[in-house]
Backbone as CSV, one residue per row, in Angstrom:
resi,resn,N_x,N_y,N_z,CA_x,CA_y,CA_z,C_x,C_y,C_z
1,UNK,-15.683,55.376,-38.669,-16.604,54.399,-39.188,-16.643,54.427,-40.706
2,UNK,-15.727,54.872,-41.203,-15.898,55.277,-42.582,-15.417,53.759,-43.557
3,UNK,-14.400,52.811,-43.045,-13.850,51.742,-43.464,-15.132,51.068,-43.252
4,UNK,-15.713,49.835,-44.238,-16.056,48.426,-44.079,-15.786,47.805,-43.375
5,UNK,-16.646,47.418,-42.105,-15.791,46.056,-40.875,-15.701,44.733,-41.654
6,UNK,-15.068,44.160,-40.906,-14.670,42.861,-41.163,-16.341,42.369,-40.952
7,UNK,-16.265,41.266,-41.494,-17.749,40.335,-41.294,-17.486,39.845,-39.637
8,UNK,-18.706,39.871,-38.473,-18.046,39.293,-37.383,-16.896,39.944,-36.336
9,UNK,-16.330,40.632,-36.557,-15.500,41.484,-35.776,-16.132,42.842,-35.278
10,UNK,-15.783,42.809,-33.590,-16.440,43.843,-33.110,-15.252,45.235,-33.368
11,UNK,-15.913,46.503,-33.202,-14.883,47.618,-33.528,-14.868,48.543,-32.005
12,UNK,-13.544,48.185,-31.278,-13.976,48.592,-30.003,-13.482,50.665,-30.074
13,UNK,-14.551,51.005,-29.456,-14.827,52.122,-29.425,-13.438,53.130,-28.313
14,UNK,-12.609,54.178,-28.698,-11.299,54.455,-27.932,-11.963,55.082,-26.386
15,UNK,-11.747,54.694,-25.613,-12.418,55.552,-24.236,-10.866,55.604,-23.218
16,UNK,-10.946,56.546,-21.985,-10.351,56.586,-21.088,-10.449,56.054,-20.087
17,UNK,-10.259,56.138,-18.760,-10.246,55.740,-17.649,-11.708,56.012,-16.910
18,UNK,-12.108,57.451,-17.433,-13.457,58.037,-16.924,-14.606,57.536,-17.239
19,UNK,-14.561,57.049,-18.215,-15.654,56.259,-18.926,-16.879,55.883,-18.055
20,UNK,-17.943,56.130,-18.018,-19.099,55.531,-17.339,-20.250,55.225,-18.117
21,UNK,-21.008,53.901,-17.241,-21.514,53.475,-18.313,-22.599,54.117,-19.034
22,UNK,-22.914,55.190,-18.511,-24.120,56.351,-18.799,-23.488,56.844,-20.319
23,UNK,-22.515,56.824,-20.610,-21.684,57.755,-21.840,-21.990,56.731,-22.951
24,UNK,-22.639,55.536,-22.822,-23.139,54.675,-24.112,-24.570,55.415,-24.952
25,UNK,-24.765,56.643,-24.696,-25.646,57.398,-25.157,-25.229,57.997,-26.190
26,UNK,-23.854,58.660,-26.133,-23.013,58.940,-27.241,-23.052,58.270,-28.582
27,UNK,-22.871,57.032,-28.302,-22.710,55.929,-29.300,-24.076,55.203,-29.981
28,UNK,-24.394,55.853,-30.664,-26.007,55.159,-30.928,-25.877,53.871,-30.864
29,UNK,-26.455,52.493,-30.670,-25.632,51.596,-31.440,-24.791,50.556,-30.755
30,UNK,-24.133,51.040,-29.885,-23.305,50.345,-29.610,-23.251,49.204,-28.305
31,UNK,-22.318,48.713,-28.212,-22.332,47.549,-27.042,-21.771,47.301,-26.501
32,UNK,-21.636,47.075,-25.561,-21.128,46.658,-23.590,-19.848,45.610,-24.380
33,UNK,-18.840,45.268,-24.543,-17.748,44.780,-24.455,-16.974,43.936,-23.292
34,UNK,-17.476,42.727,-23.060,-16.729,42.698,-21.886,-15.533,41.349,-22.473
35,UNK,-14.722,41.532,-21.677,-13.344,41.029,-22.383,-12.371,40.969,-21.165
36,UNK,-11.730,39.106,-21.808,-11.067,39.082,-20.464,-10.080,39.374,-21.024
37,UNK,-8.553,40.198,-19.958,-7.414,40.791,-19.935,-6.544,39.590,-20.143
38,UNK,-6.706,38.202,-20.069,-5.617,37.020,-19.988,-5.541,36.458,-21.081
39,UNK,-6.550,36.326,-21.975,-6.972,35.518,-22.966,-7.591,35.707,-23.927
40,UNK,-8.279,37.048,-24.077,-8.907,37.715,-25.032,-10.588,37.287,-25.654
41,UNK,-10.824,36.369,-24.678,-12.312,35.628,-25.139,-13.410,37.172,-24.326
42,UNK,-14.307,36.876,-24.852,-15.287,38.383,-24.538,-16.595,38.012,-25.204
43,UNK,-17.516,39.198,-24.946,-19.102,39.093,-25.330,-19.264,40.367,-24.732
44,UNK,-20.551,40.423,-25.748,-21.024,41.751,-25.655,-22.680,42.178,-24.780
45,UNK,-22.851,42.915,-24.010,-24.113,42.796,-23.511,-24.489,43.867,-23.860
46,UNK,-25.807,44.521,-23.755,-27.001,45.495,-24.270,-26.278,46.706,-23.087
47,UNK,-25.855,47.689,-23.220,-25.089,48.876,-21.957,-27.106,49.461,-21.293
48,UNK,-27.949,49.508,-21.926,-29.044,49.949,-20.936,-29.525,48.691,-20.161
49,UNK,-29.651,47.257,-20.438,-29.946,46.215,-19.373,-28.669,45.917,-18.614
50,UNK,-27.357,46.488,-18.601,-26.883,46.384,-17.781,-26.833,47.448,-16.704
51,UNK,-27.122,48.932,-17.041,-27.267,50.061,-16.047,-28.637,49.444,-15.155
52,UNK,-29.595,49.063,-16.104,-31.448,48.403,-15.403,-30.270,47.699,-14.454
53,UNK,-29.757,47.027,-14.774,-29.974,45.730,-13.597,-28.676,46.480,-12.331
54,UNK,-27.640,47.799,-12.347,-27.034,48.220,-11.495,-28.530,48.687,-10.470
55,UNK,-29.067,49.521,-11.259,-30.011,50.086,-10.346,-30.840,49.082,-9.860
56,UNK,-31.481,48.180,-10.118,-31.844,47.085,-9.742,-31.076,46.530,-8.320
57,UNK,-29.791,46.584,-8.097,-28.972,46.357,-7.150,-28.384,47.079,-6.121
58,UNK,-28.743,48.852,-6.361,-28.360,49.928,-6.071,-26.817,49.657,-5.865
59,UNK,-26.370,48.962,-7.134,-24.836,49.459,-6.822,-24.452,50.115,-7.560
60,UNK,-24.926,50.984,-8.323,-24.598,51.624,-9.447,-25.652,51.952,-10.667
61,UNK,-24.855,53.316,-11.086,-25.844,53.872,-11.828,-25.116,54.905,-13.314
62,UNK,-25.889,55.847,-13.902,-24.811,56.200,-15.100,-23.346,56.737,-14.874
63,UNK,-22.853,57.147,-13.903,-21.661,58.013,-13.311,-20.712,56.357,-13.067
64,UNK,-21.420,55.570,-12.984,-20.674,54.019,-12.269,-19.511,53.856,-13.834
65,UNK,-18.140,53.864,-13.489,-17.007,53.756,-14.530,-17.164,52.420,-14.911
66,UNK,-16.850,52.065,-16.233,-17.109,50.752,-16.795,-15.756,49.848,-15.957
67,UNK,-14.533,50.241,-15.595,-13.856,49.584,-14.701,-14.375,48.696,-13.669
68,UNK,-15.442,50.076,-12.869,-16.086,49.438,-11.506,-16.773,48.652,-12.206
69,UNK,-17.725,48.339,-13.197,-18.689,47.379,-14.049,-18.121,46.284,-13.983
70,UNK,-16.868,46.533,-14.471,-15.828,44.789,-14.854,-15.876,44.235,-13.513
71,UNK,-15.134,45.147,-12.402,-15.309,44.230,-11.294,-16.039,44.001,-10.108
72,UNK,-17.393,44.008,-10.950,-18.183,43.589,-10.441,-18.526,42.038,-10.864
73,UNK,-18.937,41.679,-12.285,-18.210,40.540,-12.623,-17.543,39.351,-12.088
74,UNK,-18.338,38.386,-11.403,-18.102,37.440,-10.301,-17.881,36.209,-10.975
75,UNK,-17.885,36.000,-11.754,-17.033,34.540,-12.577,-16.351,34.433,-13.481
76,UNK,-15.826,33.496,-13.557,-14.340,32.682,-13.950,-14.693,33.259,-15.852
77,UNK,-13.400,33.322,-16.499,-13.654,33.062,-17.600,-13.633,32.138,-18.296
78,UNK,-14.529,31.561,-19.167,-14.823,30.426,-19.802,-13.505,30.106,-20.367
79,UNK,-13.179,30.259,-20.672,-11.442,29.732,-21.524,-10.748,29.545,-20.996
80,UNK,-10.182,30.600,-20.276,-9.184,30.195,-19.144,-8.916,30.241,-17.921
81,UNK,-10.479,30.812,-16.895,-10.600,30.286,-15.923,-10.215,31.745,-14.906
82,UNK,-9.554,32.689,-15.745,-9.067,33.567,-14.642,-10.446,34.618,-14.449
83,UNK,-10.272,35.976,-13.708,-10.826,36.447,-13.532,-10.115,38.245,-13.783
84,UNK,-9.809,37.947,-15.158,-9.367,39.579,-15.034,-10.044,40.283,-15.997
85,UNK,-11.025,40.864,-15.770,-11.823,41.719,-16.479,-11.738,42.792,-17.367
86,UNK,-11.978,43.161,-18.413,-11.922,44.388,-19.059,-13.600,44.853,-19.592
87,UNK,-13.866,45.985,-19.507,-15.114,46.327,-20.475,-14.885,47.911,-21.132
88,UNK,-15.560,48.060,-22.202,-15.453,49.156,-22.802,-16.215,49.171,-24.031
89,UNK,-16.983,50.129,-24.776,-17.972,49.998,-25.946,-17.363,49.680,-27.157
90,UNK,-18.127,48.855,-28.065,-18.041,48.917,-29.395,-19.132,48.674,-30.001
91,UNK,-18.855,48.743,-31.555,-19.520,49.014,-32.225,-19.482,47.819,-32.930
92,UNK,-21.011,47.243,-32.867,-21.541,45.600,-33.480,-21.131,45.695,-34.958
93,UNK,-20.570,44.498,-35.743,-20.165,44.698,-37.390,-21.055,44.546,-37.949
94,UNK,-22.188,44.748,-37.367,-23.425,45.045,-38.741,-23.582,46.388,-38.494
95,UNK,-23.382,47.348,-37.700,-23.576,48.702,-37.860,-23.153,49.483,-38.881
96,UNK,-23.802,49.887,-39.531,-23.494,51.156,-40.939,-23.576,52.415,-40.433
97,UNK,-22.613,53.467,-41.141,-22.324,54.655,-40.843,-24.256,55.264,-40.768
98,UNK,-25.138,54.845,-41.910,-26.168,55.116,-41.926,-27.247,54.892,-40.820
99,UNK,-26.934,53.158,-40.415,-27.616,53.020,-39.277,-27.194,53.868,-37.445
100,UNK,-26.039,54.333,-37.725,-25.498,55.317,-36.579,-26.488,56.732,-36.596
101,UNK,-26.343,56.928,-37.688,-27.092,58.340,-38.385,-28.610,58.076,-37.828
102,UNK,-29.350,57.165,-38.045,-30.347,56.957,-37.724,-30.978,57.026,-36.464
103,UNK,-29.763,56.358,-35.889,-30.042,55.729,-34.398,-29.425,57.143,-33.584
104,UNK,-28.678,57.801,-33.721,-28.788,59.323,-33.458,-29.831,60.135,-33.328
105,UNK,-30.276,60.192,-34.566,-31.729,60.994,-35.235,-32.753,60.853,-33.953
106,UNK,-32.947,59.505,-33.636,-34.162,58.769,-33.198,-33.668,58.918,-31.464
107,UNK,-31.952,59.070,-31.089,-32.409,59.312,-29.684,-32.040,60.926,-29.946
108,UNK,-31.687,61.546,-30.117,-31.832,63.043,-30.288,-33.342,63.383,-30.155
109,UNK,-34.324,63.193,-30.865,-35.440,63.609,-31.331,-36.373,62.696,-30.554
């Protein structure tokens, strides 16, 4: 986080296969990524109103892999209609190394 983001560009965060969505705790800050695999159009959702609303459904909960998240994901993508999902965290381009620091501080403490 040490570079200046671009104005508008999200900074997607490196994760593995294991990834679940409980591990957005790590990341002060950060945001649900979802992104289609065909076309590259995406949006970002809040990662704790999307765990609320797994449990809400009992289909899932923090251990639930952001994979299983994607396909869960029941419609078309706006652009081009397919349905191939990706999700994974990043980090919004107004976030400052400072506001990370903060937002640490505040869930630590």
């Amino acid at each position: 986080m040490s570079r200046t983001p671009v104005p508008g560009q999200l900074r997607p965060i490196p994760a593995d296969g294991a990834t679940s969505i409980g591990d957005f705790a790590r990341y002060p800050g950060c945001r649900l990524l979802l992104a289609c695999a065909a076309c590259a159009w995406s949006r970002t959702y809040d990662p704790e109103r999307v765990l609320r609303r797994l449990h809400e459904l009992k289909s899932g909960g923090h251990a639930t892999r952001l994979a299983d998240v994607a396909r869960r994901v029941q419609w078309n993508c706006p652009a081009c209609s397919r349905m191939r999902w990706r999700m994974q965290f990043a980090w919004p381009p107004t976030l400052t190394e400072a506001e990370a620091r903060r937002l640490a501080a505040r869930y630590r403490n």
